[in-house]
N, C-alpha and C positions, 0 to 999 in steps of 0.2 A: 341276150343282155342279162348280167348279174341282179335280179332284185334286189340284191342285201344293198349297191351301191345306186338303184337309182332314185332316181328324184321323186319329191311325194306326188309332184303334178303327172309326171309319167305314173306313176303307182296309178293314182283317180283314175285317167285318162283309161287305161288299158281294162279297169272292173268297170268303167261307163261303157266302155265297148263291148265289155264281155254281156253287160246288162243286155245292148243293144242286141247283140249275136242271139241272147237268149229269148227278145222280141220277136226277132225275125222267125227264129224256130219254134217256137210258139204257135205266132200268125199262122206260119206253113201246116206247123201238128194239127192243129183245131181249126184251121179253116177248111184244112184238107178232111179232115172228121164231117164236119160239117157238109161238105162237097158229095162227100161217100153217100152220107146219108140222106142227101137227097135224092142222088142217084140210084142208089140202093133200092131206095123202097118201091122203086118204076120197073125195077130190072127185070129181066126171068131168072136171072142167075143171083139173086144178090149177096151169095154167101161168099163168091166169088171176089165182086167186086169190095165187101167187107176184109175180107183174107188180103186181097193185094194191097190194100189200101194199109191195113197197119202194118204189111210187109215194111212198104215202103216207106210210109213217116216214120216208124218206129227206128228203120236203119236211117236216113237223114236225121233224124235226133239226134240217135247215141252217136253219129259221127261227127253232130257238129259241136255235142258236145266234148268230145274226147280232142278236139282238135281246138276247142275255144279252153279249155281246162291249161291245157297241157299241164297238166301235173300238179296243178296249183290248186286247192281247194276255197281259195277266194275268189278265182276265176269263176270253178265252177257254180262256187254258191251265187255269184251275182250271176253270174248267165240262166242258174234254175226260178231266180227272181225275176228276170225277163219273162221265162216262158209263164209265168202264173201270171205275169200281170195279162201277156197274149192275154191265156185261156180267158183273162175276165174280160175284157174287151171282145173278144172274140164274140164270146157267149151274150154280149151288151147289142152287140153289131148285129147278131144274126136272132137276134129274140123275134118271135113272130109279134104284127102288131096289137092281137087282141091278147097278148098275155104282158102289153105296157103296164107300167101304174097309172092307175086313175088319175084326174087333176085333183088338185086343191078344191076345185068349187062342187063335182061328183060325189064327194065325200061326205057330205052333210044334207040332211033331209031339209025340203021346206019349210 
């Protein structure tokens, strides 16, 4: 489809998906980070499982970004917008519980 000729709601529609696409691969990048490193640190091998592990996000990345881009650098920039919001959720999701923030009421002496 020509962009110079389509429509602004088509234009939005296709950077909200490209945002999405870059969610997804996000999730996938840093959750799989996450996944490794659990597993990693149990393993006998763990340089192994470190090495395959960024084999493989690393190529499901650039592949989904090269394929969510297509050539367009508004594409790619909302889909690299996706993957950073992932990482921070990611990282919000997967926080251990004693490194929460304290309450409101913890916070102030008697």
């Amino acid at each position: 489809m020509n962009e110079m000729f389509a429509s602004p709601v088509a234009t939005v529609l296709v950077l909200v998906l490209s945002a999405l696409a870059g969610a997804a691969l996000g999730t996938l990048f840093f959750g799989g980070l996450w996944w490794t490193a659990r597993r990693g640190a149990v393993s006998s091998q763990p340089a192994l499982w470190f090495f395959v592990s960024l084999f493989l996000r690393m190529s499901i990345a650039l592949l989904g970004f090269y394929a969510v881009s297509d050539g367009r650098w508004e594409r790619m920039l909302t889909c690299l917008l996706g993957f950073v919001v992932a990482r921070a959720a990611v990282m919000r999701l997967t926080r251990p519980q004693d490194c929460a923030p304290a309450s409101q009421e913890a916070e102030h002496a008697p």
